[in-house]
N, C-alpha and C positions, 0 to 999 in steps of 0.2 A: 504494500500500500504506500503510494505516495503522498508525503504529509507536506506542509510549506506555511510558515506562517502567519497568522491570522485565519489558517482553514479553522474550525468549529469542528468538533469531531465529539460524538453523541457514546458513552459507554456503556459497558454492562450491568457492571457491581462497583458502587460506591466504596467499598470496602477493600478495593484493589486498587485506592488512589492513593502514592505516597505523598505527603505533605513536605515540604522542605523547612516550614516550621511548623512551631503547635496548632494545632485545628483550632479554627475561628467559630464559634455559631456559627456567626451569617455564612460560612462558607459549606458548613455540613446542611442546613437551611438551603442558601441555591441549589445546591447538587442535588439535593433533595427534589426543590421544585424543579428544575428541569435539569436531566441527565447530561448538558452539557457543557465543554470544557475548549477552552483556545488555545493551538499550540502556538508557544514561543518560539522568538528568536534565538534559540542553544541548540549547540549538539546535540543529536540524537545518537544518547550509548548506549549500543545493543538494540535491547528491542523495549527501552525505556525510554519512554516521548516526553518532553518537555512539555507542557499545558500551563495557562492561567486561569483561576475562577475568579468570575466573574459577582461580586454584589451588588444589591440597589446604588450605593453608594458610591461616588466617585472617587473614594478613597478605598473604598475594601474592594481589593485586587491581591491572591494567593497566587504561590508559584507550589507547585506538586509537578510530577511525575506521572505517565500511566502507563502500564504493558500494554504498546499493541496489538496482545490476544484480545484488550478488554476494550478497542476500539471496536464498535459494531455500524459505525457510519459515518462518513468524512463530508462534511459540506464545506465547499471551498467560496470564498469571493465572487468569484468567477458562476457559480453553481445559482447564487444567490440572485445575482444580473438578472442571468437566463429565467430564473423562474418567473420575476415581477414579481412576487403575491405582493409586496406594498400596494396593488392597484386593487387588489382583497381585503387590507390590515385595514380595520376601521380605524383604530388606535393613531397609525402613523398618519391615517387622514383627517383625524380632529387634529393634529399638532400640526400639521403641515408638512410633515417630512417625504410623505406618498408624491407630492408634487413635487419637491424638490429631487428625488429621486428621478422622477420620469425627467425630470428638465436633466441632468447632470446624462442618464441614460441616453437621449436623445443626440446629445453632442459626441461623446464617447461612441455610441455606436455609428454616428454618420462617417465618424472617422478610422470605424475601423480598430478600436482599440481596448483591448482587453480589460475590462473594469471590472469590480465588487466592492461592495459597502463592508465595511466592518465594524469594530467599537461595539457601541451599545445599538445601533440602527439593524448591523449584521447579526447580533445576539438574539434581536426580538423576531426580524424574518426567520430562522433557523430554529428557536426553541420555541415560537408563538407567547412568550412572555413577555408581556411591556416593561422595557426597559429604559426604551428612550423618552425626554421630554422633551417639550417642546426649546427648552434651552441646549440640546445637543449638539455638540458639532455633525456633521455629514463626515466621517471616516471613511474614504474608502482607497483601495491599489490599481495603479497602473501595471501591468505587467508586459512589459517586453522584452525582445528577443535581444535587442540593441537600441543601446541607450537613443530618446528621442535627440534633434537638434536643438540646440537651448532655443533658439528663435522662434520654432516649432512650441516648445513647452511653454515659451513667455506667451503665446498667441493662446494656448490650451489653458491656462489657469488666469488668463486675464475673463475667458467665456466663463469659467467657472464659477468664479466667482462672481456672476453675476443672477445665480440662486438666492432664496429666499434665505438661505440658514446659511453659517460657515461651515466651510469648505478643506479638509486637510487632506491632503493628496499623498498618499506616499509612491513612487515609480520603483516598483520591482524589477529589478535586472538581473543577469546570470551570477553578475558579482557581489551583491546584495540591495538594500534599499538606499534610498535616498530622499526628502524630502521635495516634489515637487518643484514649492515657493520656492530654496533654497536653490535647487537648480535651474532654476530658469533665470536666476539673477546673473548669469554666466563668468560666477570668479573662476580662480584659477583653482583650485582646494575646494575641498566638499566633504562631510560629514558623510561616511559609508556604513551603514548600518550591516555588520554579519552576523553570524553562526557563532563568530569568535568574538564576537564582541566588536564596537565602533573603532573605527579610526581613521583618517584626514588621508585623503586621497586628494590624486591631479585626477578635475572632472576631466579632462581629455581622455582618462585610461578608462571610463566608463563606455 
């Protein structure tokens, strides 16, 4: 099974999630109300996946571990797109977020370009629990094969930003992420988010 970052991946038995600290309530609480869990940006050792849980709270965020025998479903970004339900989620159409979706959808797909929501927008299509409000940001990835041209991304996150809610864009490449805004301002250095952790790269070598 191919896992990558911000996919959501639904498990078996709550009881085969190691915690990397002490157990939270709210965290046995979420897992509780829906079987779902985010993988991180870490190595994957063995057949021990990196995950985050996710709480109400924009501070209660846990980092655990899970056996990929005890993943039973992967939803990726990407998976999310393709579906719409936002154009179903009542929830995300009283906040406004179902609109902002289809506008950010619209652009993205005319251009061809691999998108998915993430955050708490990507948690609530994926487990059908309201987690976003209407103060959200809109989270979602770019994924390409080779890095866009800065003039290209400055031209793509100027449309973007012209959505109803804020906008954080992260651009997935072969060599890891990147911040959108950040690269489309075209310095010479860039903040490269990996596997192994960040570090300052020449945007050129993206």
């Amino acid at each position: 099974m191919e896992l990558n970052p911000h996919d959501l991946v639904r498990f078996r038995n709550i009881d085969s999630i190691i915690f990397d600290s002490p157990q939270s309530p709210w965290a046995i609480q979420s897992l509780m109300k829906a079987p779902f869990v985010v993988v991180r940006r870490a190595p994957i050792l063995g057949c021990a996946v990196p995950v985050g849980i996710r709480g109400n709270r924009r501070n209660q965020r846990s980092a655990a571990t899970i056996e990929i025998d005890n993943i039973i479903e992967r939803v990726s970004p990407e998976e999310l797109a393709f579906r719409k339900s936002w154009r179903t989620n009542k929830h995300l159409q009283e906040i406004g977020i179902s609109y902002a979706l289809e506008f950010v959808d619209s652009i993205l797909t005319q251009e061809g370009i691999s998108w998915g929501p993430t955050g708490s927008i990507g948690y609530e299509l994926a487990s059908g629990i309201n987690t976003a409000t209407k103060n959200s940001d809109m989270d979602i990835i770019i994924r390409v094969s080779e890095c866009l041209p800065v003039n290209t991304s400055k031209q793509l996150m100027n449309r973007l930003l012209q959505t109803t809610v804020k906008v954080d864009v992260q651009l997935e490449t072969l060599k890891g992420c990147v911040i959108l805004a950040e690269y489309a301002r075209g310095e010479s250095s860039i903040m490269l988010r990996t596997t192994d952790g960040p570090r300052l790269v020449e945007s050129q070598s993206l």
